[in-house]
Backbone as CSV, one residue per row, in Angstrom:
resi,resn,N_x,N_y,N_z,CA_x,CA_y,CA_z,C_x,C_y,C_z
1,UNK,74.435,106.851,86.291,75.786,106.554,85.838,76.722,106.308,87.030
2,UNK,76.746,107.425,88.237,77.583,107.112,89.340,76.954,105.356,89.827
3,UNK,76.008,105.384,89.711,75.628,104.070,90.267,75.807,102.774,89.936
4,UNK,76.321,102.654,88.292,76.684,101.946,87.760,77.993,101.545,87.758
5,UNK,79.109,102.897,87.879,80.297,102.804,88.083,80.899,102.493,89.707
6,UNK,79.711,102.604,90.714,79.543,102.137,91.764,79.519,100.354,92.204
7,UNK,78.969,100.371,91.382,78.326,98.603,91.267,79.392,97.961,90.435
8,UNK,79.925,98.746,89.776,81.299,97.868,89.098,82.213,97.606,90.203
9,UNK,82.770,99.073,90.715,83.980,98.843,91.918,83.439,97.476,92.480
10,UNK,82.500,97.827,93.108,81.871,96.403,94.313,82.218,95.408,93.692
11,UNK,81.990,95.247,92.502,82.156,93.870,91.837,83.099,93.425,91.825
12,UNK,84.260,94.161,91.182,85.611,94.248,91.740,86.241,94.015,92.519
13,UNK,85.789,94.734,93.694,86.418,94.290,95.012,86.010,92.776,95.499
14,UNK,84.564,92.321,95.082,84.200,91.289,95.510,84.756,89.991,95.092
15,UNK,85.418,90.277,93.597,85.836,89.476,92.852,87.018,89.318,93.532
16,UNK,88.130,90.071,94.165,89.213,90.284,94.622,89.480,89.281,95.884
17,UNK,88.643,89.448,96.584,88.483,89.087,98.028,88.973,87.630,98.168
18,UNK,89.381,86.955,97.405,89.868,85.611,97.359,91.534,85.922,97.990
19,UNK,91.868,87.163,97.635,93.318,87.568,97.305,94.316,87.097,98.490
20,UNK,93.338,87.318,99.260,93.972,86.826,101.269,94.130,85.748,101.259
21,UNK,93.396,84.581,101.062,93.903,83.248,100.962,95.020,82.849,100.341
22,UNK,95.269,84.019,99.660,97.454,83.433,98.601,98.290,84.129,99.770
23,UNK,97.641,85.136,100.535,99.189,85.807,101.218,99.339,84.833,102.176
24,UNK,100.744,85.158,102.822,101.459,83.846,103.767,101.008,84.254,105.510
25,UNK,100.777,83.321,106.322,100.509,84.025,107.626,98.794,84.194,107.779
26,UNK,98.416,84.464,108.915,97.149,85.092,109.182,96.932,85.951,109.205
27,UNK,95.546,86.455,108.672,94.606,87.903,108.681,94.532,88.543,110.569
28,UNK,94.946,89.558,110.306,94.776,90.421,111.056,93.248,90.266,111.855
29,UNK,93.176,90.053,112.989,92.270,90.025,113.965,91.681,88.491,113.533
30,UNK,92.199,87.587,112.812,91.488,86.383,113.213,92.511,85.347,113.785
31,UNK,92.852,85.963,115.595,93.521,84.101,116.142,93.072,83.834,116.667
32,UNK,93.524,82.656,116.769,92.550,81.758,118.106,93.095,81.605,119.065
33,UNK,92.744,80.930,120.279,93.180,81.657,121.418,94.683,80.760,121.511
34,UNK,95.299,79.799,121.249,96.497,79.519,120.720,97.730,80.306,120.251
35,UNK,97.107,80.954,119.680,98.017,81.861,118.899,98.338,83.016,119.985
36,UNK,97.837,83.599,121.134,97.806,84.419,121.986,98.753,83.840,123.322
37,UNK,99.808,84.542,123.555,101.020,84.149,124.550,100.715,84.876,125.517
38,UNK,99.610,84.069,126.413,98.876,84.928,127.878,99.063,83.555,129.072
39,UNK,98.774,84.423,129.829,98.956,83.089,131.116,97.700,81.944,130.701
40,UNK,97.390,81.051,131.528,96.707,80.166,131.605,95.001,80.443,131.861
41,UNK,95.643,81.436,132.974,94.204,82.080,133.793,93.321,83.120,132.258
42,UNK,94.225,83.376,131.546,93.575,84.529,130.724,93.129,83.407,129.143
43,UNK,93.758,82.549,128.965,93.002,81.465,128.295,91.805,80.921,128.630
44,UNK,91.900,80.763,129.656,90.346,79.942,130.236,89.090,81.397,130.468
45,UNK,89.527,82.272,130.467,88.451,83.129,130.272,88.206,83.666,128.362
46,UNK,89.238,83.325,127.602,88.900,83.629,125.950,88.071,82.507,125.550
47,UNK,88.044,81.278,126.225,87.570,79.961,126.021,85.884,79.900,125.884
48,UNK,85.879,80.873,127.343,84.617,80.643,127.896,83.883,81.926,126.856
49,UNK,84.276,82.941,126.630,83.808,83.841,125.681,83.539,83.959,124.720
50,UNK,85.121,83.045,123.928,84.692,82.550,122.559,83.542,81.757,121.998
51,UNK,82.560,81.057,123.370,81.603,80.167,123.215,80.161,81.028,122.914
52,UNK,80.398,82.502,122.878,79.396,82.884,123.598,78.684,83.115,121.914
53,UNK,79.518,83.515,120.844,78.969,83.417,119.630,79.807,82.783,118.521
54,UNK,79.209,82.233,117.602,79.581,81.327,116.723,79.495,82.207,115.129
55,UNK,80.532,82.659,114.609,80.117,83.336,113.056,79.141,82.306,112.138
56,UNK,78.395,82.870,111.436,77.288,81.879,110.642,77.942,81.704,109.072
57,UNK,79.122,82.131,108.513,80.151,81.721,107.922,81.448,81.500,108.486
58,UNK,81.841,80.590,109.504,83.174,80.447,109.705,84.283,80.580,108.750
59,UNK,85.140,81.268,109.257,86.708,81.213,107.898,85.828,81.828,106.872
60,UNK,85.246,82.161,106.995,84.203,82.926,105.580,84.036,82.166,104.272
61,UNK,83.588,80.473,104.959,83.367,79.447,104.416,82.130,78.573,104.298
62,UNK,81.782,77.887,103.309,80.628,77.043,103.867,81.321,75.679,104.498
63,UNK,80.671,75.110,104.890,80.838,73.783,105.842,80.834,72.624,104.777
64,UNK,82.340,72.313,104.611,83.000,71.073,103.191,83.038,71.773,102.096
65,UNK,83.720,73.195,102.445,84.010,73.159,101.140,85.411,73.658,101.063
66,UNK,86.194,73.274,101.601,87.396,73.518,102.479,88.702,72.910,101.181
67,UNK,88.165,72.437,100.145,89.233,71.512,99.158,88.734,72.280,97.515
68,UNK,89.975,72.696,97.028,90.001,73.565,95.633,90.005,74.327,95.523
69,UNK,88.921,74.219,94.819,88.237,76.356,94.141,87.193,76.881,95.397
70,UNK,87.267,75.724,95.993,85.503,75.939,97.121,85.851,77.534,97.870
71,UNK,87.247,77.420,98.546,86.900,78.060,99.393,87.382,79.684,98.983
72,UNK,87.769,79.379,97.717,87.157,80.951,96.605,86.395,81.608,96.631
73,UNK,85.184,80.598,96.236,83.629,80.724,96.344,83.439,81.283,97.443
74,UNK,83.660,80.554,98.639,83.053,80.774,100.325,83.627,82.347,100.180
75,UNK,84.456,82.824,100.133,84.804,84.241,99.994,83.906,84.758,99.027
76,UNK,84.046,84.737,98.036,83.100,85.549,97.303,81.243,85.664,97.721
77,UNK,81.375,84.497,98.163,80.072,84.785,98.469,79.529,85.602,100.021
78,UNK,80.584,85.136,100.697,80.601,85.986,101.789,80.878,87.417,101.935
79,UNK,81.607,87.827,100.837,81.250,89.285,99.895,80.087,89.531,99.309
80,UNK,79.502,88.800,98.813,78.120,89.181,98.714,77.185,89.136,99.458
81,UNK,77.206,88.314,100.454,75.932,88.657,101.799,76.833,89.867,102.764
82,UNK,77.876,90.321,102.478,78.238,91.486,102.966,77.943,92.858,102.878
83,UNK,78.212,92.974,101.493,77.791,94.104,100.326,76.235,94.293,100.895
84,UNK,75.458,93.232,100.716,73.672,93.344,100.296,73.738,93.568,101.538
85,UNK,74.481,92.722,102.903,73.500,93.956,103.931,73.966,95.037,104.076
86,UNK,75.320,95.458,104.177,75.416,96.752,104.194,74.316,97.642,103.579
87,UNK,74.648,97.339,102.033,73.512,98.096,101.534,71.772,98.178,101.989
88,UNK,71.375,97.330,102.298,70.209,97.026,103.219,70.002,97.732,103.991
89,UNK,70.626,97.578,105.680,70.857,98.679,106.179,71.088,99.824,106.016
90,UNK,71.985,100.268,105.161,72.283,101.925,104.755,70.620,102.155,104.222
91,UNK,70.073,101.631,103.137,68.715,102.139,102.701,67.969,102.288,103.726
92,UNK,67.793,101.583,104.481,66.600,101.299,105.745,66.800,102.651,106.814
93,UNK,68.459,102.703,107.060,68.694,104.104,107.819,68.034,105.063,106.963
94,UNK,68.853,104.773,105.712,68.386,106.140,104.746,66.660,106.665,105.015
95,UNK,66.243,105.990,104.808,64.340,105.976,105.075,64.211,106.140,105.911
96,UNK,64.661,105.530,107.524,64.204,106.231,108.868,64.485,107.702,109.296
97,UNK,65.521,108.165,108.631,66.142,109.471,108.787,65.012,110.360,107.364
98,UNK,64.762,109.864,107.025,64.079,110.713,105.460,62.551,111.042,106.360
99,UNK,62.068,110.031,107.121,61.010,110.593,107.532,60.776,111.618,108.650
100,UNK,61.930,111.872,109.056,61.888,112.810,110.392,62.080,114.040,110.172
């Protein structure tokens, strides 16, 4: 029963997660190096860093789907490969720790 009423919240929340795309302004911890009022010298080193990894959902989007309902979806679904690994991981800890 807890597990069920567990799996609802998630659902919930997952369903939710669109909600950021209506508020005005940017999400907290995503600027780009533009948005950052640093000297010149401290740009050309975010430049070179920022190269070093690429998110495998950008904007927590797929690639064209940037027009409508799409980028609803790209959220929600990026809530769901979120959720499943978390949960993934947590089981997998759970089991390495169960055998010791």
């Amino acid at each position: 029963m807890r597990l069920r009423k567990a799996i609802v919240v998630l659902a919930i929340l997952i369903l939710l997660t669109p909600l950021g795309l209506l508020a005005p302004g940017e999400a907290w911890g995503e600027w780009s190096i533009e948005d950052w009022n640093v000297s010149e010298s401290w740009k050309s080193v975010a430049e070179r860093i920022a190269n070093i990894w690429s998110a495998p959902l950008p904007d927590y989007n797929l690639p064209g789907w940037e027009e409508g309902a799409l980028p609803y979806l790209g959220y929600i679904i990026s809530a769901i490969i979120g959720v499943i690994l978390i949960v993934l991981i947590t089981i997998a800890i759970g089991r390495i720790l169960a055998r010791k």
